[in-house]
N, C-alpha and C positions, 0 to 999 in steps of 0.2 A: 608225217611230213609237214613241216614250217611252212606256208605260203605266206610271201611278203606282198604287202599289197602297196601300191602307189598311193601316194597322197597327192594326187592329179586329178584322181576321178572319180567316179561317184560306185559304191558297195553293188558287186555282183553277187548271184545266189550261186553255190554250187552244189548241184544234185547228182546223188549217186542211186541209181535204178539196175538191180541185175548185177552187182558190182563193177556196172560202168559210169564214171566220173562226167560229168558235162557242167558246164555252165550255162547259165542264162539270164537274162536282164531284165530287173524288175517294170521298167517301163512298159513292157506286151503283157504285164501278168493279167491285166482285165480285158484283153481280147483273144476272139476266137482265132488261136493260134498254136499250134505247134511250132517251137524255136527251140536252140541249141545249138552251144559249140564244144568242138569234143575238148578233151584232156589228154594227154598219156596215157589213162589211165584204165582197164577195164578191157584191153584185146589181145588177141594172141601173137604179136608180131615178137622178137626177139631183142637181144643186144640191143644199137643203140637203134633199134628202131622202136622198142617195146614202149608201150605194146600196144597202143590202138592210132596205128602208123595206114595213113589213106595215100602214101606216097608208093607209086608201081617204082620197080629198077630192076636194077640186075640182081639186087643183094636183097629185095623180096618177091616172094612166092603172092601168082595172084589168087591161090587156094588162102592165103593170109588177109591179101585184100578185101574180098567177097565174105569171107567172114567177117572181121573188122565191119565191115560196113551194116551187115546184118546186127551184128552185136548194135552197135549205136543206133540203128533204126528201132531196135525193140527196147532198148531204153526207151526211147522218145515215144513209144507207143505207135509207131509205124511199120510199113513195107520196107524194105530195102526197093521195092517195085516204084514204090513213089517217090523215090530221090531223081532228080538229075542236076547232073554234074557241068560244072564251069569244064573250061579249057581253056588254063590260064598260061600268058605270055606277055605278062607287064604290059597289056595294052589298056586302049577307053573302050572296048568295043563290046555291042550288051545284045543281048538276043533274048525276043521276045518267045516264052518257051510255052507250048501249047500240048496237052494230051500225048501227042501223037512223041511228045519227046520221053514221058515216066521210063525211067530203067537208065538211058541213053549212057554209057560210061561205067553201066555197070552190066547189066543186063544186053543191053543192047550196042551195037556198033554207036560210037561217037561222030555223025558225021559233019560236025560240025569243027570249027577251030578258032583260036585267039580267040576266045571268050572269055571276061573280064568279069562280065556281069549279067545276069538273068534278071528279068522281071516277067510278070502273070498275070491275069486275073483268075486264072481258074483255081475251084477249091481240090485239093489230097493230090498236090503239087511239093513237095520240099525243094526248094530251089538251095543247093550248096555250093560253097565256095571253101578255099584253103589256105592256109598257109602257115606260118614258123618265122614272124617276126611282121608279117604285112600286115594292114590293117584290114579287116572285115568291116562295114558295113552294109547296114541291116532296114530297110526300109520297109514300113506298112501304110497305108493309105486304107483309113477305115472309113472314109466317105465312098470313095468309088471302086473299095473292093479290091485291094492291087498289094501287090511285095516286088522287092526284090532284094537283090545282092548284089553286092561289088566285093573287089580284090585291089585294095590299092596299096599296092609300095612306094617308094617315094616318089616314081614317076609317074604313076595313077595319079598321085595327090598332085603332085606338079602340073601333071594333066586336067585337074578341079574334075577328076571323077564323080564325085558326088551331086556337082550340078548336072553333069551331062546324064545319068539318072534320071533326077526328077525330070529335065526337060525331054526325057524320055518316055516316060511315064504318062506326064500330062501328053505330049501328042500321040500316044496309043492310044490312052486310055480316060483322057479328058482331068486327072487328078490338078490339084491346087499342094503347091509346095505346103503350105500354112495348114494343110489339113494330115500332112506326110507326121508319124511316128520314126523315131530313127534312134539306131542304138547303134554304137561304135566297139569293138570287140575286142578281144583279149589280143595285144600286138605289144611291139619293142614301145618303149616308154623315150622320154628325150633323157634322161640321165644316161641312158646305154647307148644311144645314136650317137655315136661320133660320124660325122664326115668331112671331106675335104674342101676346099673353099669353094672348086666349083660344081660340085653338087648344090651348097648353099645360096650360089649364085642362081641355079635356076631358079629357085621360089622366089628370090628379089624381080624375077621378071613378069611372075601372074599376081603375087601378091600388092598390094600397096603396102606402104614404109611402115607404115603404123602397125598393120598387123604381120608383117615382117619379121619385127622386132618381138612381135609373140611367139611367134612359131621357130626363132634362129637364135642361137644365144653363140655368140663369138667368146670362142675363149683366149681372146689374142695369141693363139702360139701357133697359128695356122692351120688350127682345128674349129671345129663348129660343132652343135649341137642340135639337129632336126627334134622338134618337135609333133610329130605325125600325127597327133588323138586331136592337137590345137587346130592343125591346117585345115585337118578335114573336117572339124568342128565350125572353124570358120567358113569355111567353103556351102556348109548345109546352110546357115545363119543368111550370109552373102545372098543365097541361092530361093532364101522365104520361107525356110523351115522355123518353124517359133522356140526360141531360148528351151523351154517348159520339154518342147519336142525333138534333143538330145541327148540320149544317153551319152557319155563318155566312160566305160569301164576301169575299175581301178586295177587292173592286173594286167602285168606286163612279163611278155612271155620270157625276155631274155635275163629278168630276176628271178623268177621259176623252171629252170630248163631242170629238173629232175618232175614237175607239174604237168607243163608246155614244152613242147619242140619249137626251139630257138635256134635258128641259123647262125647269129652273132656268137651267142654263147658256148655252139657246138662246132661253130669251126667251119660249118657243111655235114658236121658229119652224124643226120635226123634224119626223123620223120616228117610228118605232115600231117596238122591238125586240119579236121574241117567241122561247120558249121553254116546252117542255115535258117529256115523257117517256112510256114507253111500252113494256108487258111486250111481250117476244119470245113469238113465236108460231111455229107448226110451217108455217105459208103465207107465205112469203118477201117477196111483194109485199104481203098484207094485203087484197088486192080477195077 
């Protein structure tokens, strides 16, 4: 299989464990972390959802899910027990996930909702998020011990999801932007973003002009061209994350949709990638 990579961002590793595919980002490789975001590639799901599909519906089995998820946790050298799962609904909204959440979405009842984003301090935690064209970011705080994740699609980014993060972060947990690690993940590139004027119009309302014109490229025909890897790049930058301290991934899921599950690419008619991370802890399984 040809993976075409963007010439936007900087070289991801791709690891294949168990015959399951995942990526991951050379910026966490010198801390104590488990991280990953899945592939297509390496689960049992079928047609176009094959095969390592984390999306529930009517047209899959949650006997497919529950394995799925198994399969990429033992890649990653985890529990399926110590995963817990987003509840995503295009929102800014982040919950602070504790113990008492491991399993929650998978194992256990989800009682929670519109959640965007997780953040932690505790360690054999995986905190995951999803998606097929959004963007994942990936935050670590190796001074005060901390992660989390977001889910942002254009409106997350529109929403500067990645500030409301860190300033999440520091008032739980006292973190410093400038000491935050942060990796941006495999999502739709701007060559495949087309949108309408007034989608583009919203970013002219949070952004300023200058970096407006980075992230929006007008193709005068009344089309536009979002840049989502730049927004939210600048949005961590804006927010006190250090240059040094973002990754921005070169792979874009809607030039890979035989790789990556691409909503653009597929019409709707996918899976769901997901992908997270996760401090090492002194209890091996996490239970």
């Amino acid at each position: 299989m040809e993976i075409i990579y963007s010439p936007y961002g900087e070289t991801i590793d791709i690891i294949t464990k168990n015959n399951v595919s995942f990526i991951q980002f050379p910026i966490f490789k010198d801390f104590p972390l488990v991280h990953g975001f899945s592939t297509r590639l390496g689960g049992v799901s079928k047609d176009h959802l094959s095969s390592m599909n984390f999306k529930r519906g009517e047209d899959e089995s949650e006997e497919n899910i529950q394995k799925n998820f198994e399969l990429f946790a033992k890649a990653l050298g985890i529990s399926k027990h110590q995963l817990v799962l987003s509840q995503q609904t295009h929102t800014t909204n982040i919950r602070v996930v504790t113990k008492e959440d491991k399993g929650k979405g998978i194992l256990l009842p989800q009682d929670y909702k519109d959640v965007d984003g997780l953040i932690t301090k505790e360690e054999d935690i995986f905190l995951m998020i999803f998606g097929a064209d959004c963007v994942p970011v990936f935050y670590y705080d190796p001074v005060k011990k901390v992660i989390g994740a977001s889910h942002c699609g254009w409106k997350g980014t529109k929403g500067l999801f990645p500030k409301k993060m860190l300033e999440r972060m520091k008032e739980e947990f006292g973190s410093n932007s400038a000491d935050v690690i942060t990796a941006i993940g495999p999502s739709i590139c701007r060559d495949c973003y087309e949108v309408s004027k007034d989608v583009a119009d919203e970013f002219l309302e949070v952004y300023s002009k200058e970096d407006y014109q980075k992230i929006v490229r007008d193709d005068k025909n009344g089309k536009y061209h979002i840049d989502l890897w730049e927004a939210n790049r600048i949005t961590l930058k804006n927010a006190g994350v250090k240059k040094e301290n973002i990754f921005v991934g070169n792979l874009c899921t809607c030039c890979n949709p035989d790789f990556l599950f691409s909503h653009r690419a597929s019409k709707g008619l996918r899976g769901v990638l997901g992908g997270g991370l996760m401090m090492k802890g002194h209890n091996k399984d996490g239970q």
